[in-house]
C-alpha positions, 0 to 999 in steps of 0.5 A: 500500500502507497503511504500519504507523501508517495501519493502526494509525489505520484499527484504531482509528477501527473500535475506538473507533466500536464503543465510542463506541455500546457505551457508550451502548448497553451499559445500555440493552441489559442493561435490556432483558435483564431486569438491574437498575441494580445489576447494570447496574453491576457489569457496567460495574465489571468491565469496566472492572476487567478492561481494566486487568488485562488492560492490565497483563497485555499491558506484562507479555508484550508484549515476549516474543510482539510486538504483531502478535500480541497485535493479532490475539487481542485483535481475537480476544477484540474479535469474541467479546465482540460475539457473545457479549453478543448471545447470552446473557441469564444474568446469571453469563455477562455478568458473565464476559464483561465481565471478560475480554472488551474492553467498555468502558463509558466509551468511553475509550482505555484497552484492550488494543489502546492499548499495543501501538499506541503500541509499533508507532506509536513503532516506525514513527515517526522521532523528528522525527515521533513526537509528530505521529503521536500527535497524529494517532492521538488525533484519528482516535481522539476523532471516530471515538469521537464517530462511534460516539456519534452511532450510537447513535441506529441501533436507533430506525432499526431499531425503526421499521423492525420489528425489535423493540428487543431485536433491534436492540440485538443487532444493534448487538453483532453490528456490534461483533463485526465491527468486532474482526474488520476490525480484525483483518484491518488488523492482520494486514497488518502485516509481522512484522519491523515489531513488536519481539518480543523471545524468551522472554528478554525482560524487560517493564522494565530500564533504565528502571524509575525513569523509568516508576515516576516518570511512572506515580505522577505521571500516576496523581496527575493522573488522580485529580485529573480525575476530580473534574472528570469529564464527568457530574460537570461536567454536574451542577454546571452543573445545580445552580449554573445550572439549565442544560437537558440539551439545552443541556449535552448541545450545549456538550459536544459542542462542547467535544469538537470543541475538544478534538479540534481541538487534538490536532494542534496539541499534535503542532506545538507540542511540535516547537517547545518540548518535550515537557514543556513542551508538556505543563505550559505548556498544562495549567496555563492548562486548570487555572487557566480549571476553577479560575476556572469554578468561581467565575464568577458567570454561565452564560454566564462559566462556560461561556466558561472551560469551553470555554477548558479544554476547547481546551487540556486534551487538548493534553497527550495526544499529548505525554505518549504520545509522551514516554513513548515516547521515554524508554524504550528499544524493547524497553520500550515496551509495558510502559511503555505498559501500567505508565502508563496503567493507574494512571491508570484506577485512580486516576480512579475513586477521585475521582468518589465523593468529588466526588459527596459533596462535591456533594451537600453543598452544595459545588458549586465544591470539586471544580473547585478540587480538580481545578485545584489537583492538576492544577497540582501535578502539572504543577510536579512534572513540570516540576521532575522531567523537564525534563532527561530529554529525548528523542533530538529534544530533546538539544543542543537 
């Protein structure tokens, strides 16, 4: 018998596969529904302005209906979404869909279904284990997410095998409705006195209020220093400053990906061994400072070699930061801190990306690397000198 955390890893492998192709495949598919790029943008900001607010929404109620079954509408609201993108072409539907529905046009783990699962994980997970289960749940998350990515590709299959490229682009919607539905059917075994429903009395956030405020301003800093930093703005100062191919781009951040990936587990390893917010500020400071030095390097081949040095060791601070928040608050608080941390980050990363853009364009290629790297470190010191003795139950005495 499957235990609750390797349910929740099996949900969110299909989840994060559907969104790996769907954000790929989401323009090409509205294109063809007859939308322009404006529209096919819209779309994309309301679904993304519609995953926080529902986000927000769930840290509100989770503790008042459970995660079990907020896990079962949101697989629910997952199915109906596919069927209905496959369905319709009006253009005032697809915009409402995109609100409410769980469409996620940048592949990120930011949805729903996040804040239920670390509650249920954290539930599931000793203190000795919690930030090892995170690290794994992450893992299982990016390459199941690159999976999907790489599925992409499918509707060319279909095409050449007769369908039409409206129809299989359907097709893939349909796969994505039966992806809400398996994971639904994974989520369903989990046993109800296994998620904290806590009655009609229950409040989102008590005690811990300050520590969540605290940690959602900081993490909020950090996030809108990365998306100074995002991927396509990367892509693009690799393109101005060095003239690299889409081809070779498109293979180095694959393999940044990969490095990405690989270090997940050992974030889960070394914040056993040196802490939570150390493992958090001692590993993203080096990411900071390689950005900062990318930025300067005279060569593609120097830039590229730092790129990847923070490619290997900017993610090692996911799994810590997850579990950190976990173990800070109490059980009945988690969805809600959950839920109050991540979506201030969403928010804040899409303030960024304009200014860096800006920036680009006029010339300044390297400042939004420098911005990046330089927030970034300032929000590791501040975390640093803020929470390095407030430490989980694992950490007391130690």
């Amino acid at each position: 018998m499957l235990s609750t955390p390797t349910k929740i890893y099996l949900a969110r492998a299909l989840r994060d596969f559907g969104d790996g192709f769907v954000a790929l495949l989401l323009p090409v598919y509205l294109a063809a529904r007859g939308f322009d790029a404006f529209e096919i943008g819209l779309v994309a900001t309301l679904a993304l302005l519609g995953s926080a607010l529902t986000t927000l929404a769930i840290g509100l109620v989770g503790a008042r209906y459970g995660q079990r079954t907020l896990l079962l509408a949101a697989s629910a609201v997952m199915t109906l979404t596919g069927l209905a993108f496959a369905a319709s072409s009006v253009a005032a539907v697809v915009f409402l869909i995109a609100f409410v529905g769980t469409i996620n046009p940048s592949a990120g783990s930011v949805s729903i279904f996040v804040p239920l699962e670390h509650a249920l994980l954290a539930h599931a997970a000793s203190n000795k284990k919690r930030t090892k289960t995170f690290a794994r749940y992450a893992l299982i998350g990016a390459l199941a997410a690159a999976l999907g990515s790489f599925a992409a590709g499918t509707p060319e299959l279909m095409i050449h095998a007769g369908l039409s490229q409206l129809e299989a682009l359907q097709a893939m919607f349909l796969a994505f409705a039966a992806l809400g539905l398996a994971g639904g059917a994974l989520y369903a075994t989990i046993p109800r006195d296994e998620h904290a429903a806590q009655g009609a009395a229950a409040k989102p956030l008590g005690p811990s209020r300050a520590i969540v405020m605290k940690l959602t301003a900081l993490f909020a800093v950090d996030s809108f220093a990365g998306g100074f930093a995002v991927q396509s703005l990367l892509a693009l100062w690799l393109f101005h400053k060095f003239g690299l191919s889409l081809t070779a781009a498109g293979t180095f951040f694959l393999v940044a990906g990969l490095l990405g990936a690989a270090s997940l587990p050992v974030a889960g390893w070394l914040g056993t061994r040196i802490g939570l917010v150390n493992t958090m500020v001692w590993t993203h400071i080096p990411a900071n400072l390689a950005l900062i030095a990318a930025a300067l390097a005279p060569t593609l081949d120097s830039a590229l070699a730092l790129l990847a040095v923070r490619a290997l060791l900017s993610q090692m601070d996911v799994p810590a930061r997850t579990s950190y928040v976990m173990a800070v608050v109490t059980p009945e608080e988690r969805t809600a801190a959950a839920s109050f941390t991540a979506v201030p980050r969403s928010l804040a990363a899409a303030l960024s990306p304009a200014l860096a853009g800006a920036l680009i364009a006029g010339g300044h290629d390297a400042w939004p690397l420098i911005i990046c790297g330089t927030l970034k470190t300032a929000y590791d010191l501040t975390l640093l000198a803020t929470f390095r003795n407030v430490k989980p139950p694992e950490e007391v005495g130690v």
